[in-house]
N, C-alpha and C positions, 0 to 999 in steps of 0.2 A: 548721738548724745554721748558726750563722754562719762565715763565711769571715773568716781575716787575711790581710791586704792589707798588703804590703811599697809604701812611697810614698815612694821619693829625692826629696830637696827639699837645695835649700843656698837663700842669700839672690837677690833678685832673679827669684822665683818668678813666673809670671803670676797673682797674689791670686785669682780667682775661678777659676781654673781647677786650683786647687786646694781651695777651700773649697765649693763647689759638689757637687764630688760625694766629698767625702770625709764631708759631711754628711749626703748621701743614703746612701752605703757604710754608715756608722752608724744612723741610721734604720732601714735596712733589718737588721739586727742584726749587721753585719760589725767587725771589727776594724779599725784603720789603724795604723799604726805607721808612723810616719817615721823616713825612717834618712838621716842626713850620716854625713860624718867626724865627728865631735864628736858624744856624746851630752849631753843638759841644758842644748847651748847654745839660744840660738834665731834662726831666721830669719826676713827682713824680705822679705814682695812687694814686688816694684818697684812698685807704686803706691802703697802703704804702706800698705794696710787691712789686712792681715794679718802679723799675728805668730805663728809656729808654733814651740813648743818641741819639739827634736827627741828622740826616746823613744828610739832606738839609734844607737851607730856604727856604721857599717859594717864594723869589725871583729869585730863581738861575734855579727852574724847571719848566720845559713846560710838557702840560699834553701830549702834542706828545709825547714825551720818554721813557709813562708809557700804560701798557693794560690794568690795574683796579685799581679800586682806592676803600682803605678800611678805615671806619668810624665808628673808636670803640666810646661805647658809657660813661656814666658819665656825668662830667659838661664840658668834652674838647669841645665837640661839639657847644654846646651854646657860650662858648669862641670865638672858631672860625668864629661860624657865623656872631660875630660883626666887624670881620676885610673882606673887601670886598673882598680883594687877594681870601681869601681861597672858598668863596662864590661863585666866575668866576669860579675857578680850577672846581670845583665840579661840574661847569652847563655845564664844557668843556665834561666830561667822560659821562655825562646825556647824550648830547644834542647828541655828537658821537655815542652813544649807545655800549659803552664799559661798561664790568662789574663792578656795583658799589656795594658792601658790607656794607651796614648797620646796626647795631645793635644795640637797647637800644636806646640813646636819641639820637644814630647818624643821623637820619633821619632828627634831626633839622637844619642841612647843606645844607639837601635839600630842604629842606621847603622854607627855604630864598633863596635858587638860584629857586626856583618858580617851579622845575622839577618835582611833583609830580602829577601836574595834570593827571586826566586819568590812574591812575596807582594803583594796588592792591599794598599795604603794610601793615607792620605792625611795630610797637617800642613799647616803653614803654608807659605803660598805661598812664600816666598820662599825653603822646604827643598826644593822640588819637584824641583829638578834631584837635588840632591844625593843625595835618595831612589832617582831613576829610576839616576843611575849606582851606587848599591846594591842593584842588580836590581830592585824593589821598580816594581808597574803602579803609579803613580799617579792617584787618581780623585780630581777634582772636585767632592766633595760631603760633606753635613754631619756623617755618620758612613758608616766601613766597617770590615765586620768579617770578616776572613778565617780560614777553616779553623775555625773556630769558635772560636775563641783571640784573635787581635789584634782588639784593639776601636781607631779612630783618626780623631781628628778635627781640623777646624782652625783655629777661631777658639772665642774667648767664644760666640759666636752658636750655635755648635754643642753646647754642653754639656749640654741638654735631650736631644739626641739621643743621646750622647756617657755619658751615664749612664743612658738605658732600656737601650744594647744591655749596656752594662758590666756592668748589673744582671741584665740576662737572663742573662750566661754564670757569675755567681754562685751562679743559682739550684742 
């Protein structure tokens, strides 16, 4: 039975670290739905290979309707974390302990919904303090997955890894 996968995305995505495993998500027979503010607009990866039209607002969905929620990384994340909507959605699937997928600067979604305490992660280097002072162990490597819910990694490099564990907690 496939899984819907709740995916914040605005423009300025990391392109592959969103197409990568939102391809494998489907494949594997899950749903994706991306959600911004604006539904039917579309958003641009900062590198620009990628165009995504987004299929919900963020006002129209409840995180009851979704089993995991995936948070590609680049500059969407920081975006999002300054509108509060997206910030609740994200402390809803935390706080539930549904699978949340993080990658790259994704984790800074959770940082401001406060859900990191107590919990091994990892993103991009240059989040790492930021994480450690949101209680969050930081680890140096290419996927970690905690309590069996947070899946989190930190470069392109790591998305191979980054979507077998994602995959695993779908099952």
């Amino acid at each position: 039975m496939g899984k819907k996968i709740a995916t914040v995305l605005t423009n300025m995505f990391e392109d592959v670290e969103f197409t990568e495993p939102a391809k494998a998500f489907k494949e594997a027979g899950h749903e994706v739905v991306t959600i911004e503010s604006e539904a039917g607009k579309s958003v641009e990866g900062k590198q620009k290979e990628a165009t995504v039209k987004i299929d919900k607002s963020i006002n129209e969905v409840n995180p009851e309707e979704f089993d995991a929620l995936f948070i590609p990384g680049g500059f969407s994340p920081d975006q999002l974390r300054a509108d509060d909507r997206f910030v609740a959605f994200a402390k809803v699937f935390m706080d539930a302990k549904k699978p949340v997928f993080a990658i790259c600067h994704g984790p800074q979604l959770l940082i401001t919904a406060k859900t990191l305490e107590g919990r091994n992660a990892t993103g991009y280097k240059s989040i790492k303090v930021d994480m450690e002072y949101a209680g969050a162990t930081y680890k140096d490597q290419e996927v970690v997955v905690c309590n069996n819910q947070l899946v989190t990694s930190r470069t392109p490099e790591d998305i191979p890894a980054f979507i077998k564990e994602s995959l695993g907690l779908l099952q």
